[in-house]
N, C-alpha and C positions, 0 to 999 in steps of 0.2 A: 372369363372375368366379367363382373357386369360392374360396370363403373356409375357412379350418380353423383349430381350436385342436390343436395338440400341448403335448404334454411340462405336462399340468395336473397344478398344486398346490393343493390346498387346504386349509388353516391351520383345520381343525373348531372346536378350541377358541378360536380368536382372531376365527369368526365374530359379528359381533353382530345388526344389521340384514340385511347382507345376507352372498354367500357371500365372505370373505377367501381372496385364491388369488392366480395366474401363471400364465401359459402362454405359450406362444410362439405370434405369429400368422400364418400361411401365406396367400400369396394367389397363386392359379395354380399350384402347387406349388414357390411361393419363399417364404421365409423373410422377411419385411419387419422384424420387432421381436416385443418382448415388450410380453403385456398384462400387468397388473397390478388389484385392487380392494383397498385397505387396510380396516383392521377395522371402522373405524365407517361402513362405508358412501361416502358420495361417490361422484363418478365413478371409474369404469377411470381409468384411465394408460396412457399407449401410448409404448413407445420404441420408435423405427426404425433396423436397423440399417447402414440406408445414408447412414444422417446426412441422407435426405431431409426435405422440410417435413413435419411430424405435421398441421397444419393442414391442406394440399394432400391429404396421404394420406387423413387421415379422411374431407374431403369427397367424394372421391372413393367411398369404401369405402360412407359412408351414401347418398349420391343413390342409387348401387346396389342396396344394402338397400331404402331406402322405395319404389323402383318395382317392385322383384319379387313375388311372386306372395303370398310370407308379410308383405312387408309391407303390401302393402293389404289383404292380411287382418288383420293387426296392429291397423291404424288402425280396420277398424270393428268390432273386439271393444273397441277404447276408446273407441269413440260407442255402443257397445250399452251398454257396461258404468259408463262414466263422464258420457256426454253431450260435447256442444261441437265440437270439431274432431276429436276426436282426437290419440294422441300418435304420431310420426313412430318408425317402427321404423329402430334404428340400431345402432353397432358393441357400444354398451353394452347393449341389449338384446339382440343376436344372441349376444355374449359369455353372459349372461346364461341366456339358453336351451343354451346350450355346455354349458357347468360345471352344470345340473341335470342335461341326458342323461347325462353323464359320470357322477355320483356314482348318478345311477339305476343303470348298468351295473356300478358298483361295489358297489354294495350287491347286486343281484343274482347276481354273484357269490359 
């Protein structure tokens, strides 16, 4: 699965917690929906734009994430660093890590 964010926004001043933004989510080099995170934080929001299940897609999108190679590495930087089980690397985190390389590259320019 190759997963991508295009066409990011981010709302600097309407960030609080975390980063406020949208993007459109690419999977295989198809277009599925827009993400979305509002200002105070919360989860992503995920529209689909083929009116399929958001539930079905996500599951999907995460089992993929937590088995791959960044995700169990994910999970034991959250038992080195937090202790317990660790936290399951998923669409909100992979988004998450998206939208900082993004604004790295931005700012670097």
């Amino acid at each position: 699965m190759k997963l991508e964010l295009k066409n990011i926004k981010v709302a600097a001043f309407a960030s609080e917690e975390t980063h406020c933004y949208e993007a459109s989510l690419w999977v295989d080099g198809v277009r599925v929906g827009r993400v979305a995170k509002e200002v105070h934080g919360g989860p992503d929001m995920l529209w689909l734009t083929d009116g399929g299940s958001v539930m079905e897609t996500m599951r999907k999108i995460n089992a993929w994430l937590s088995e791959s190679d960044r995700g169990v590495a994910y999970k034991q930087e959250c038992i080195e660093q937090f202790g317990g089980d660790g936290l399951t690397y998923d669409l909100e985190a992979w988004c998450s890590e998206q939208v900082n390389r993004w604004l790295l590259v931005q700012d670097m320019r």
